[in-house]
C-alpha positions in Angstrom: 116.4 117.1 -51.7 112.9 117.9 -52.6 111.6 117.1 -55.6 107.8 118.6 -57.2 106.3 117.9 -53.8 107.7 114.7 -52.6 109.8 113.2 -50.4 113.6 113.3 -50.2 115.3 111.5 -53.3 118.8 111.9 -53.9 120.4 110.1 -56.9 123.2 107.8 -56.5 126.4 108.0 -58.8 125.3 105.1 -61.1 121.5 106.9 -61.6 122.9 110.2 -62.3 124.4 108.2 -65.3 121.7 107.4 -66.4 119.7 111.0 -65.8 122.8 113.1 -67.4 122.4 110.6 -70.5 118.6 110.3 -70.7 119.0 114.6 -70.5 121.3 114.7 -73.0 119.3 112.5 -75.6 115.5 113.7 -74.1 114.1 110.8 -74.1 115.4 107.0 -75.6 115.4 103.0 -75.5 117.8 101.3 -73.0 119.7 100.4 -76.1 120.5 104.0 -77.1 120.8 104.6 -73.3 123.5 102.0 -73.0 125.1 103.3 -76.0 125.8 106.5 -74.7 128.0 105.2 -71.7 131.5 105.4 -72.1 133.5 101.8 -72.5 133.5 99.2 -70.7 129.8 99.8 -71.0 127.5 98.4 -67.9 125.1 95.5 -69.0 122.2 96.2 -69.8 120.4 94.4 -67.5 122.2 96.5 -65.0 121.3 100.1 -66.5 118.1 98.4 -66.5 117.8 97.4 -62.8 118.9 101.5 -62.7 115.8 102.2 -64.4 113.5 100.8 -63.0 114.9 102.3 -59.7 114.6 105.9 -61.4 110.9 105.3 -62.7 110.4 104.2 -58.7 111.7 107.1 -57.5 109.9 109.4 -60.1 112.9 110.8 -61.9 111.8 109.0 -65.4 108.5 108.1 -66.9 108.0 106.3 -70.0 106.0 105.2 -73.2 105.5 101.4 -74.1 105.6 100.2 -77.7 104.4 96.7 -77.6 107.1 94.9 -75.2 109.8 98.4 -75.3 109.5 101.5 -73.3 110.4 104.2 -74.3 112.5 106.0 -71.2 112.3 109.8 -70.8 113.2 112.2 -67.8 110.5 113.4 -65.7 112.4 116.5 -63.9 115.0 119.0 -66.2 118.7 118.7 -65.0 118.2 122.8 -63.9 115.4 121.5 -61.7 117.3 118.7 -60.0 120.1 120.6 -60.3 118.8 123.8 -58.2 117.1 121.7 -55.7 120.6 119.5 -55.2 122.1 123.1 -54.5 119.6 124.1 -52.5 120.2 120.8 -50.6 123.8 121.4 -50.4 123.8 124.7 -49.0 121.0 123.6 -46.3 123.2 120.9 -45.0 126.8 122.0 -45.2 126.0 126.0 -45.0 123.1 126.1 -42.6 121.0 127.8 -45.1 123.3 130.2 -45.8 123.6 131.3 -49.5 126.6 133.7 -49.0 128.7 131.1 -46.9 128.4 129.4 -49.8 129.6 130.9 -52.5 132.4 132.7 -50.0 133.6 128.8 -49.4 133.9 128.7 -53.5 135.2 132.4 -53.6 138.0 131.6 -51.1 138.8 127.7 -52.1 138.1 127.5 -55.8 137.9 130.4 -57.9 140.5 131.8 -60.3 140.5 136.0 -60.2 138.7 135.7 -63.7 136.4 133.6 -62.1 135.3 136.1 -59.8 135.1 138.8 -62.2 132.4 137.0 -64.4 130.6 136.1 -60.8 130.7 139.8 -60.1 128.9 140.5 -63.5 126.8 138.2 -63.5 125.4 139.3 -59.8 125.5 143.5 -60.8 123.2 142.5 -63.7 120.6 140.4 -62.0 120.7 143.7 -59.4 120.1 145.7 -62.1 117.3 143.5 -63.6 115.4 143.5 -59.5 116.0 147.1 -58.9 114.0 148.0 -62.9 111.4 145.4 -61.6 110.6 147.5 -58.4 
């Protein structure tokens, strides 16, 4: 996945942990990030290691106070989000935007489901066509 201009980055299971919390609480300590996990908590030492990884990888920058940073996200979850999407339906759907959301519209969805999908589409139609 492509992220503001650099390589492929991906985040494994245990940093999106720590991105869904950090986007929850904007930006935080590692105390208040460990806090935020569910029990049994990880150590800290090891949502630190996590971290550091994510500050590496340019998915969180931060502030120091002293000996304390001060951890905050450096992409929005819509833009990782969109571009893990994006990713998804490169890889599995060979580009294809409609075989995607057929494979949801034939696997997944409930008939209410749909219908909110359908409204949801006429109105952005309606919104490009007043645009033109």
């Amino acid at each position: 996945m492509y992220i503001c201009g650099m390589e492929k980055k991906e985040l494994t299971k245990a940093e999106e942990q720590v991105m869904q919390i950090l986007w929850k609480i904007n930006k935080g300590f590692l105390k208040d990030i460990v806090d935020r996990f569910p029990i049994p908590k990880p150590a800290s030492t090891t949502v630190s290691t996590v971290i550091r990884v994510l500050v590496g990888k340019g998915f969180i920058g931060y502030n120091t106070y002293g000996k304390i940073h001060e951890y905050y996200p450096l992409i929005s979850k819509n833009d990782y989000f969109r571009n893990h999407v994006k990713s998804i339906i490169t890889n599995y759907f060979q580009g294809s935007a409609p075989d995607f959301v057929s494979f949801f519209a034939n696997e997944q969805l409930k008939l209410s489901e749909l219908e909110e999908i359908k409204r949801m589409i006429e109105e952005k139609i309606e919104i490009i066509k007043t645009k033109k």
